[in-house]
LOMAR-767058 format. One record per atom (N, C-alpha, C, O): z, x, y; atom name; residue in one letter. Coordinates in Angstrom, 3 decimals, always signed. Example, Ala and Ser with C-alpha at 12.3 -4.5 7.8 and 13.67 -1.06 7.14 Angstrom:
// LOMAR-767058
+----------+----------+----------+------+--------+
|        z |        x |        y | lodo | rodren |
+----------+----------+----------+------+--------+
|   +7.800 |  +13.190 |   -5.690 |    N |      A |
|   +7.800 |  +12.300 |   -4.500 |   CA |      A |
|   +7.800 |  +13.200 |   -3.300 |    C |      A |
|   +8.465 |  +14.236 |   -3.319 |    O |      A |
|   +7.080 |  +12.850 |   -2.250 |    N |      S |
|   +7.140 |  +13.670 |   -1.060 |   CA |      S |
|   +7.870 |  +12.900 |   +0.030 |    C |      S |
|   +8.039 |  +13.409 |   +1.138 |    O |      S |
+----------+----------+----------+------+--------+
//
This chain:
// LOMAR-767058
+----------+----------+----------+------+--------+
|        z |        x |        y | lodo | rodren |
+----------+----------+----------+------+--------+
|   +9.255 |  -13.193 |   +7.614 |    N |      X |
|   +8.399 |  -12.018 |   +7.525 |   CA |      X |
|   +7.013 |  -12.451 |   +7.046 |    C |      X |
|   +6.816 |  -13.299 |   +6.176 |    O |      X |
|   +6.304 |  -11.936 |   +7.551 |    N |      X |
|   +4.782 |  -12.135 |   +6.837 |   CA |      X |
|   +4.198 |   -9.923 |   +6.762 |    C |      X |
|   +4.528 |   -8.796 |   +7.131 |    O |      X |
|   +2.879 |  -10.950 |   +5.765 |    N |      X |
|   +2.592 |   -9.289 |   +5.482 |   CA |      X |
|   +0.958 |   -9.012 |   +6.295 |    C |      X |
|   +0.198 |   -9.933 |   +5.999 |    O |      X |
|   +0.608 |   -8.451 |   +6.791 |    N |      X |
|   -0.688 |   -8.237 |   +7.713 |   CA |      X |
|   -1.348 |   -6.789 |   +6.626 |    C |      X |
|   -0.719 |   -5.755 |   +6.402 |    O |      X |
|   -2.743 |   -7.122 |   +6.102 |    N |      X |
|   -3.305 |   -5.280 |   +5.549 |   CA |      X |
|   -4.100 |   -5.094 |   +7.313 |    C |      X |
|   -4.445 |   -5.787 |   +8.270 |    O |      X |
|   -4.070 |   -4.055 |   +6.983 |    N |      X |
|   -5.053 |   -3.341 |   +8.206 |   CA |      X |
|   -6.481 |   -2.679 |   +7.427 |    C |      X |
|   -6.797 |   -2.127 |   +6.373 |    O |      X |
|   -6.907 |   -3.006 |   +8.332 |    N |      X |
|   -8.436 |   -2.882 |   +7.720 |   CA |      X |
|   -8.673 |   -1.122 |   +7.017 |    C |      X |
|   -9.851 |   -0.937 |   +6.714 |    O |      X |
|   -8.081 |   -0.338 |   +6.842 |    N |      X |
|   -7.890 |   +1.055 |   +6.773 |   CA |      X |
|   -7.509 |   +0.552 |   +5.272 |    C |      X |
|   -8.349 |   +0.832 |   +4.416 |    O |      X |
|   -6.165 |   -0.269 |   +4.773 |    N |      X |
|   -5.848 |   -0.541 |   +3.688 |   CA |      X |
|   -6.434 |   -1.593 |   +2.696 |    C |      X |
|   -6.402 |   -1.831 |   +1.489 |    O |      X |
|   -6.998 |   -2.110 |   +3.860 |    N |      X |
|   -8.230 |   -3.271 |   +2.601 |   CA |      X |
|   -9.516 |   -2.225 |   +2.399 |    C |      X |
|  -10.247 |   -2.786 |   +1.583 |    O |      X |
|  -10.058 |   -1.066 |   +2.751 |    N |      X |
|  -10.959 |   -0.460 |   +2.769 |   CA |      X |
|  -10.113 |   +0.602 |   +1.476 |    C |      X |
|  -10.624 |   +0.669 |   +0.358 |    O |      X |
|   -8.983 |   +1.272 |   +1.751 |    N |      X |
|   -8.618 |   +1.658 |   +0.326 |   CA |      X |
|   -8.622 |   +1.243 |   -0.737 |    C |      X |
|   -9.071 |   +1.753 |   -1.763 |    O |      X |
|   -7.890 |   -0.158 |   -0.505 |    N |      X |
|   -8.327 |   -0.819 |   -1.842 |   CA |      X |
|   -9.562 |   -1.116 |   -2.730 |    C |      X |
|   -9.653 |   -1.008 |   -3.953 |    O |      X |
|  -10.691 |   -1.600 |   -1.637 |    N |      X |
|  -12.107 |   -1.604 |   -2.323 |   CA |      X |
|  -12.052 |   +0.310 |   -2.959 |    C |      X |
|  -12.261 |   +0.700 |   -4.107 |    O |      X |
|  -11.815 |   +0.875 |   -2.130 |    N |      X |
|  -12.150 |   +2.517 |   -2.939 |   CA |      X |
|  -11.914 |   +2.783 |   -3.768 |    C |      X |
|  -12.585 |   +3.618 |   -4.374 |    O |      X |
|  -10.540 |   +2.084 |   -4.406 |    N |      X |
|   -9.612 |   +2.271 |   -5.327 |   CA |      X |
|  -10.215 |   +1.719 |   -6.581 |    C |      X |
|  -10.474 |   +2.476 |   -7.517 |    O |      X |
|  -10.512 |   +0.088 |   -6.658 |    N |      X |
|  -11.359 |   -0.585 |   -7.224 |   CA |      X |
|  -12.996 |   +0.418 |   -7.718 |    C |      X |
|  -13.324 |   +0.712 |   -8.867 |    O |      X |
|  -13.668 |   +0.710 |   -6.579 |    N |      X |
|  -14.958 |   +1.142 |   -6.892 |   CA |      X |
|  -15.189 |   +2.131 |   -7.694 |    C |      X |
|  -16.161 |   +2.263 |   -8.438 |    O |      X |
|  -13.901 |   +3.152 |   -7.487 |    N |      X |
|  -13.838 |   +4.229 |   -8.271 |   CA |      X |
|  -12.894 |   +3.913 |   -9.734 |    C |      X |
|  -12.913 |   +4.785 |  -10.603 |    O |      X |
|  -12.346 |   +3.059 |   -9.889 |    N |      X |
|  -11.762 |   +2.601 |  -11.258 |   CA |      X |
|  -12.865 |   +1.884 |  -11.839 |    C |      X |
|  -12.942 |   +2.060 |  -13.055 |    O |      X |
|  -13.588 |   +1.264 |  -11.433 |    N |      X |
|  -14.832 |   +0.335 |  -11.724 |   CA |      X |
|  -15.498 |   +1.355 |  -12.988 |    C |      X |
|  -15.595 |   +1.357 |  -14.215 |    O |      X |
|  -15.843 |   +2.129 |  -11.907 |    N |      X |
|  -17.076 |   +3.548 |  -13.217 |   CA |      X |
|  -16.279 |   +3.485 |  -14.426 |    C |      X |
|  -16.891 |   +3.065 |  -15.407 |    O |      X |
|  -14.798 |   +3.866 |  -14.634 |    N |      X |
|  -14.541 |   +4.305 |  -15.722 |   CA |      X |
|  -13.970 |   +3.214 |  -16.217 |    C |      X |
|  -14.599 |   +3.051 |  -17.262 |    O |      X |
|  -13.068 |   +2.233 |  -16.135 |    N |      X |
|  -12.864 |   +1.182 |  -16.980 |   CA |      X |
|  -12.384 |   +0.038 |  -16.269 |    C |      X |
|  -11.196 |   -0.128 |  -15.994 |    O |      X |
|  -13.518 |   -0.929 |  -15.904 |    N |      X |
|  -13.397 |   -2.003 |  -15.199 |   CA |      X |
|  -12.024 |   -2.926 |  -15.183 |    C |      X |
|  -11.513 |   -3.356 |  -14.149 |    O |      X |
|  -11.430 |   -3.193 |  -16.757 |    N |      X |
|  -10.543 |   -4.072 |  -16.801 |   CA |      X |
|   -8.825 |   -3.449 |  -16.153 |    C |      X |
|   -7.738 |   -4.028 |  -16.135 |    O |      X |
|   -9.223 |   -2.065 |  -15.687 |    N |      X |
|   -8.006 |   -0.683 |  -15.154 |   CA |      X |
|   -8.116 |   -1.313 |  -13.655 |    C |      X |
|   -7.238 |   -1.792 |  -12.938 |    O |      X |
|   -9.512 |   -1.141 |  -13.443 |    N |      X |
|   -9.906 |   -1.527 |  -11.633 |   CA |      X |
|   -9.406 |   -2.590 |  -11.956 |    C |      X |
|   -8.216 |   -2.399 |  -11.708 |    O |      X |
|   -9.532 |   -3.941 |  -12.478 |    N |      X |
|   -8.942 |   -4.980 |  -11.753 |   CA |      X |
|   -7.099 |   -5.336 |  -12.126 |    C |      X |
|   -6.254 |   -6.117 |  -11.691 |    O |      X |
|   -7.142 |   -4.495 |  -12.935 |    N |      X |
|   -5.317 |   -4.479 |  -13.117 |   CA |      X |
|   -4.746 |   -3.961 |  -11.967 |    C |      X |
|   -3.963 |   -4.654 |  -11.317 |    O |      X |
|   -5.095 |   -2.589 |  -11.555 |    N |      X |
|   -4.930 |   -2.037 |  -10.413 |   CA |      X |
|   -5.086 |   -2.339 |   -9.011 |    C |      X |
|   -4.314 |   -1.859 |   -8.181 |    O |      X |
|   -6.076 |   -3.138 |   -8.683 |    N |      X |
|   -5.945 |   -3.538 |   -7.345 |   CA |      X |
|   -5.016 |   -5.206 |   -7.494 |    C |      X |
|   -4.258 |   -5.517 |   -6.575 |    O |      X |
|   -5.227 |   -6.360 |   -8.979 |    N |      X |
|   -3.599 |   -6.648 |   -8.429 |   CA |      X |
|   -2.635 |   -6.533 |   -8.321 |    C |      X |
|   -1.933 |   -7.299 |   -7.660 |    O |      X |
|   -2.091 |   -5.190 |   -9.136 |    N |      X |
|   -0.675 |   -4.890 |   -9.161 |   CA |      X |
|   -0.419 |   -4.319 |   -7.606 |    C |      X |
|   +0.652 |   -4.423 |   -7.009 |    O |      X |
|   -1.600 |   -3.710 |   -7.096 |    N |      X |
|   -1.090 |   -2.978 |   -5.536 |   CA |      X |
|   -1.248 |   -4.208 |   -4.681 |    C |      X |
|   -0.553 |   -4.364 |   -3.678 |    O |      X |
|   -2.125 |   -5.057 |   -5.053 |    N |      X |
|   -2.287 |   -6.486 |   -3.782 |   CA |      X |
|   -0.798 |   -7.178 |   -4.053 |    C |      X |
|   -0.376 |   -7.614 |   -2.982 |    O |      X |
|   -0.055 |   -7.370 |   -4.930 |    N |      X |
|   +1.017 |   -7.576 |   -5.413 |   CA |      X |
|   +2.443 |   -7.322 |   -5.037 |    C |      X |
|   +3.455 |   -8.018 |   -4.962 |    O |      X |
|   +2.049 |   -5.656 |   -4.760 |    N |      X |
|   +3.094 |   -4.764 |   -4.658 |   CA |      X |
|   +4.087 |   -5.409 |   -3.309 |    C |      X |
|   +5.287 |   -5.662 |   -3.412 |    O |      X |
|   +3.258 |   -5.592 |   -2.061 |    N |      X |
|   +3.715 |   -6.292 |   -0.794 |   CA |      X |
|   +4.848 |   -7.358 |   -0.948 |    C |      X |
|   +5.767 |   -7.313 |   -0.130 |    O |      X |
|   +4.866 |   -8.429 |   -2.043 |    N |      X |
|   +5.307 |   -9.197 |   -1.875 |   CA |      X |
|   +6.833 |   -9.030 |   -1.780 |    C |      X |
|   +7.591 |   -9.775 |   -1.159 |    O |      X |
|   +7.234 |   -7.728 |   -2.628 |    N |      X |
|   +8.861 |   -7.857 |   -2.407 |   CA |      X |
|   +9.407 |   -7.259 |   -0.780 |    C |      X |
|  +10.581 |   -6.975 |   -0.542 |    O |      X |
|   +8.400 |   -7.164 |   +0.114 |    N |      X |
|   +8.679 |   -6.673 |   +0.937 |   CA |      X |
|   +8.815 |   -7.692 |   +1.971 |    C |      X |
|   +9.332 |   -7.497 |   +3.071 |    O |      X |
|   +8.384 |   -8.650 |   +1.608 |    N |      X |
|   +8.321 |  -10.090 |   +2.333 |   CA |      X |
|  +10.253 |  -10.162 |   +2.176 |    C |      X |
|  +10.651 |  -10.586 |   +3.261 |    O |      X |
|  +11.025 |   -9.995 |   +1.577 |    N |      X |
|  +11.776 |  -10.599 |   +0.935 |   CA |      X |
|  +13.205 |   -8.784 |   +1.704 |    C |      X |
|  +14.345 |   -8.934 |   +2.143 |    O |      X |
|  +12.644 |   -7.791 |   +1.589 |    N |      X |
|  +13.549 |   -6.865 |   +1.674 |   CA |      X |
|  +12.523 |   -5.758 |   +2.229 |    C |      X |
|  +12.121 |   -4.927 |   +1.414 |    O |      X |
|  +12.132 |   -5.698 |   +3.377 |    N |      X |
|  +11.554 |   -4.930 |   +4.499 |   CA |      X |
|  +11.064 |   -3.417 |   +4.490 |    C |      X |
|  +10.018 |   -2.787 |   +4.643 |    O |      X |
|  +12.771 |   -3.128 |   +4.151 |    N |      X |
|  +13.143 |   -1.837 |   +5.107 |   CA |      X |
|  +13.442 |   -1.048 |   +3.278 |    C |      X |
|  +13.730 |   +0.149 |   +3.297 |    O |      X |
|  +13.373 |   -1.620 |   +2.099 |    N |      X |
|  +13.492 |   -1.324 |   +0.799 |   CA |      X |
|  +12.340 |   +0.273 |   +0.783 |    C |      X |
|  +12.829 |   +1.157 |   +0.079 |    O |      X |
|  +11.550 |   +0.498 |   +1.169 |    N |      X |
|  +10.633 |   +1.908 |   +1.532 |   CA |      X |
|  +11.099 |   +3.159 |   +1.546 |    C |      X |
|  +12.302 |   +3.007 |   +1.758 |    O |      X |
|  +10.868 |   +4.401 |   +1.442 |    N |      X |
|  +11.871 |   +5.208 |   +2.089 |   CA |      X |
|  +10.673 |   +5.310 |   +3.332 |    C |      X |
|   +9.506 |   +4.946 |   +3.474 |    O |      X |
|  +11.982 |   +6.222 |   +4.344 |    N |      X |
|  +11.240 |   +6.277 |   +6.155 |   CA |      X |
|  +10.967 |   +7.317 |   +5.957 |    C |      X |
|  +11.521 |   +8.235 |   +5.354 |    O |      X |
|   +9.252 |   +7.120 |   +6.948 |    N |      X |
|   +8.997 |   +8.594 |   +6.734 |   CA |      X |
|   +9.361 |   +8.915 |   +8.340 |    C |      X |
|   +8.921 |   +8.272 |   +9.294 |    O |      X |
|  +10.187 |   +9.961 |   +8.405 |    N |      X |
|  +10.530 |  +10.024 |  +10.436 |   CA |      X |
|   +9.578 |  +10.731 |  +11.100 |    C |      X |
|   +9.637 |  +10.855 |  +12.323 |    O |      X |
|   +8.332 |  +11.416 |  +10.168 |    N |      X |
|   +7.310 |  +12.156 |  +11.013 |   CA |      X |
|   +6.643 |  +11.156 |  +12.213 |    C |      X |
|   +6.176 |  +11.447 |  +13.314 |    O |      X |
|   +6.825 |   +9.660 |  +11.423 |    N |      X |
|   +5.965 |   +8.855 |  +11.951 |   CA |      X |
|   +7.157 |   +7.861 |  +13.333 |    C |      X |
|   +6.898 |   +6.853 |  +13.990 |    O |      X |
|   +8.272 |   +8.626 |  +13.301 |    N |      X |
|   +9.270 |   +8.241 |  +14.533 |   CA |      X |
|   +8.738 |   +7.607 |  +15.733 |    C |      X |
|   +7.519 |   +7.767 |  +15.787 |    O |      X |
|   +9.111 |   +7.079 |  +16.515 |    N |      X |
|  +10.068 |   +5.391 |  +16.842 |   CA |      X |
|   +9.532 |   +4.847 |  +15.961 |    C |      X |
|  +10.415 |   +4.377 |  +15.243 |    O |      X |
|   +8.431 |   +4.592 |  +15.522 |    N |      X |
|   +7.477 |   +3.741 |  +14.465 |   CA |      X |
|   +8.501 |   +3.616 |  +13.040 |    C |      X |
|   +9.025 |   +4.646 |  +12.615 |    O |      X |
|   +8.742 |   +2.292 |  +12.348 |    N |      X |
|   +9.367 |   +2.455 |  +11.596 |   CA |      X |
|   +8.519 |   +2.472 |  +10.454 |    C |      X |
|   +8.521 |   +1.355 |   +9.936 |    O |      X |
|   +7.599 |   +3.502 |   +9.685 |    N |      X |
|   +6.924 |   +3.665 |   +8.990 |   CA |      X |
|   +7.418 |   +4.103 |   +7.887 |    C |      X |
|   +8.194 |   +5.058 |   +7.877 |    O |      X |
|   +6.988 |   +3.378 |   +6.645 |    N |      X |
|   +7.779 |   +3.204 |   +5.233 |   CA |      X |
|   +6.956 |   +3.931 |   +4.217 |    C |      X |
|   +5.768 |   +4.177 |   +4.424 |    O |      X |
|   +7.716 |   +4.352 |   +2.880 |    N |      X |
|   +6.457 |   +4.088 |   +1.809 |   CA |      X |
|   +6.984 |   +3.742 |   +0.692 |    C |      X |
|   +8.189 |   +3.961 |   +0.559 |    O |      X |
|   +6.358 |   +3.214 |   -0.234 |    N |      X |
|   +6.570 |   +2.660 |   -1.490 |   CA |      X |
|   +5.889 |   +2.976 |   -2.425 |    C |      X |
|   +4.669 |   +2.944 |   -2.262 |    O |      X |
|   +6.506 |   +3.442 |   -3.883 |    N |      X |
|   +5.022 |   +3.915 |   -4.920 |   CA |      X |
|   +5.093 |   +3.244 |   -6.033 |    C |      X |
|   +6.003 |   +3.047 |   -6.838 |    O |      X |
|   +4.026 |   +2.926 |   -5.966 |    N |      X |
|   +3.485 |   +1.652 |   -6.869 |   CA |      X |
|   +2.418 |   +1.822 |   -8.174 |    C |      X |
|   +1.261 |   +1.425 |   -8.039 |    O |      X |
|   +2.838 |   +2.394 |   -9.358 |    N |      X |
|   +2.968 |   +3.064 |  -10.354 |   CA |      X |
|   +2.449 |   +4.222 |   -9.797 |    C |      X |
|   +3.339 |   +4.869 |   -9.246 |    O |      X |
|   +0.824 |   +4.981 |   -9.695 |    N |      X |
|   +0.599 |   +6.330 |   -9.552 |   CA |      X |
|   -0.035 |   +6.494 |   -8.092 |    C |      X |
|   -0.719 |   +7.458 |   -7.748 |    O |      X |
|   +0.312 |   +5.361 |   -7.259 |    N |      X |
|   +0.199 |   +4.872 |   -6.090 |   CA |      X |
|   +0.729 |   +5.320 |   -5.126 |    C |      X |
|   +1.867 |   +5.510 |   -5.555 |    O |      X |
|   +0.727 |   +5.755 |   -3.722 |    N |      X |
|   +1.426 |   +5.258 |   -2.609 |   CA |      X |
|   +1.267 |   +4.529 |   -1.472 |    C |      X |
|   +0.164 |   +4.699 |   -0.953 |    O |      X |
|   +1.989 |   +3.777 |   -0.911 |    N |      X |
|   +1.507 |   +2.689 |   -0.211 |   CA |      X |
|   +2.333 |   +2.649 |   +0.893 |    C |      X |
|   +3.525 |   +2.353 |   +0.979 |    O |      X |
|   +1.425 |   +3.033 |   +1.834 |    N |      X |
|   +2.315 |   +3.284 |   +3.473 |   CA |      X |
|   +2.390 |   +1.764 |   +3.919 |    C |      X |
|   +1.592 |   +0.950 |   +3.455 |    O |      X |
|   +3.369 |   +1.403 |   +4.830 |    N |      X |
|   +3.472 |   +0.379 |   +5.679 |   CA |      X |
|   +4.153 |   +0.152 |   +6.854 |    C |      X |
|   +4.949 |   +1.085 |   +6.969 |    O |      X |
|   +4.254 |   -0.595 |   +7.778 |    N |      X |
|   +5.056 |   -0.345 |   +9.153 |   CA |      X |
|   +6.009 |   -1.616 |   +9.456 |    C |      X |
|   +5.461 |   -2.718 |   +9.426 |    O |      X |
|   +7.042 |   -1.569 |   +9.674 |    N |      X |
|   +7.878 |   -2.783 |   +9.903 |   CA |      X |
|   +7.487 |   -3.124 |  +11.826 |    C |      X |
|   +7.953 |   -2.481 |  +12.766 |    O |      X |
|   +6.758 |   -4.015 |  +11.888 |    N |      X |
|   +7.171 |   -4.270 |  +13.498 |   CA |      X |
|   +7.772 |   -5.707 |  +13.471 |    C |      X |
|   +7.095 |   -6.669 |  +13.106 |    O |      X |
|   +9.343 |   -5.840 |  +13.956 |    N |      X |
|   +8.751 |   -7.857 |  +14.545 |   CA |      X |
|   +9.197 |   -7.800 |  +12.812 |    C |      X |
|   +9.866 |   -7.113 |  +12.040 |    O |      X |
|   +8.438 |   -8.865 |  +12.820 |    N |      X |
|   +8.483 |  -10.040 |  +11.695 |   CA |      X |
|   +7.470 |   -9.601 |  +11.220 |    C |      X |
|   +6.933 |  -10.574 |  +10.689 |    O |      X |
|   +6.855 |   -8.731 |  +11.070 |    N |      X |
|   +5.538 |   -7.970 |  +10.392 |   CA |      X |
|   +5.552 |   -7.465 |   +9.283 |    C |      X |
|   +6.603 |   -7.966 |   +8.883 |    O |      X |
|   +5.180 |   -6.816 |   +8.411 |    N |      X |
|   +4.810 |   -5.782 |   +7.596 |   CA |      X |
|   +3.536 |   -5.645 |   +7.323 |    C |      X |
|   +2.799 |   -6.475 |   +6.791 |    O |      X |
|   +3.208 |   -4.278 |   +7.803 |    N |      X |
|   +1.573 |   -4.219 |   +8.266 |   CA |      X |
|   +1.035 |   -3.111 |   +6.960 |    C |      X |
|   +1.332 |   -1.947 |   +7.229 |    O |      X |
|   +0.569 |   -3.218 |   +6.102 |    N |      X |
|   +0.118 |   -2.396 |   +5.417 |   CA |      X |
|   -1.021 |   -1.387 |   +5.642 |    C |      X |
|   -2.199 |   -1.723 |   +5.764 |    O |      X |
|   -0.569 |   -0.118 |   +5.687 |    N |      X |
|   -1.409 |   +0.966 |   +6.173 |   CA |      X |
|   -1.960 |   +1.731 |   +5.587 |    C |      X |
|   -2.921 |   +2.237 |   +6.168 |    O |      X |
|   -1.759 |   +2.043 |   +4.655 |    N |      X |
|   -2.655 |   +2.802 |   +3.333 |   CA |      X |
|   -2.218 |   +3.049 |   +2.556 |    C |      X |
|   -1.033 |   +3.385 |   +2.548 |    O |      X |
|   -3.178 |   +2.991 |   +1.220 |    N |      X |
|   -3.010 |   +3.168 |   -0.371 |   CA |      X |
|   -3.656 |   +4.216 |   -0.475 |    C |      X |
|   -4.722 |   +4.409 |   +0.110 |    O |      X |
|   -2.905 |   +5.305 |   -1.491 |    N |      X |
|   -3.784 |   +6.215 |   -2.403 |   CA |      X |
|   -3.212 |   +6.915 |   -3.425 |    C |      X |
|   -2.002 |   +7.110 |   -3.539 |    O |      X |
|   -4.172 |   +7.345 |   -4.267 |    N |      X |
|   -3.263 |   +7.599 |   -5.262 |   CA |      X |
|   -2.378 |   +8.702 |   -5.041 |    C |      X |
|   -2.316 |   +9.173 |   -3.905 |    O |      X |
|   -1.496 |   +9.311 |   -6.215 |    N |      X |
|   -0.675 |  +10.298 |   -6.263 |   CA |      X |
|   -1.187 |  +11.814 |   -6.147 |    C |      X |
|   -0.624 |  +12.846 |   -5.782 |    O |      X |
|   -2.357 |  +11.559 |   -6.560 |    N |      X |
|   -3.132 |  +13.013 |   -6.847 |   CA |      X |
|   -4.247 |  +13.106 |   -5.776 |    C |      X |
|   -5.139 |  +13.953 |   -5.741 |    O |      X |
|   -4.088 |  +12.311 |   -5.100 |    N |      X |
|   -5.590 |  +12.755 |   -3.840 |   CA |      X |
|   -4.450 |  +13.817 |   -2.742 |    C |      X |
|   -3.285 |  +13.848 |   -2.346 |    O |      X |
|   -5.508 |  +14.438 |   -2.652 |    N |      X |
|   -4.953 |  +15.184 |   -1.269 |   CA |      X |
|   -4.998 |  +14.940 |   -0.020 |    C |      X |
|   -5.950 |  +14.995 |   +0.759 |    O |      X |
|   -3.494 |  +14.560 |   +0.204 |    N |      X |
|   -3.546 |  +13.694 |   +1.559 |   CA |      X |
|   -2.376 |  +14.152 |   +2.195 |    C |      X |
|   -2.059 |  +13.708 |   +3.298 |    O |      X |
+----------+----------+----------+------+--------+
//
């Protein structure tokens, strides 16, 4: 397995960062490695996500990663990371 971000989820992450930045820098950088982080057990156990089936044939996952959620897609030997945000944005 390898893990691929998609440019949608490296662009969350800087957001995530920029806006933790203002209020307490040493939060922003705890936070974007615990979520750059988060991927790795997925290298290891895939399908560990729950499915979301809106996103059917697509095997689209999510995982929450302390006040986080973090979409991703199993294709292949893939795990493609598709977006981060927090718990409280409206999405």
């Amino acid at each position: 397995m390898e893990i691929k971000w998609t440019a949608k989820a490296q662009s969350d992450l800087i957001r995530v960062h920029d806006f933790l930045t203002s209020v307490n820098k040493a939060a922003a950088i705890r936070t974007v490695q615990t979520l750059s982080a988060a991927p790795l057990q997925l290298l290891q156990y895939p399908r560990v996500g729950e499915r979301l089936e809106e996103f059917e044939p697509r095997d689209v996952r999510r995982i929450i990663v302390g006040a986080y959620e973090m979409r991703y897609e199993v294709a292949g030997s893939t795990v493609f990371i598709l977006r981060i945000w927090h718990g409280r944005e409206d999405r």
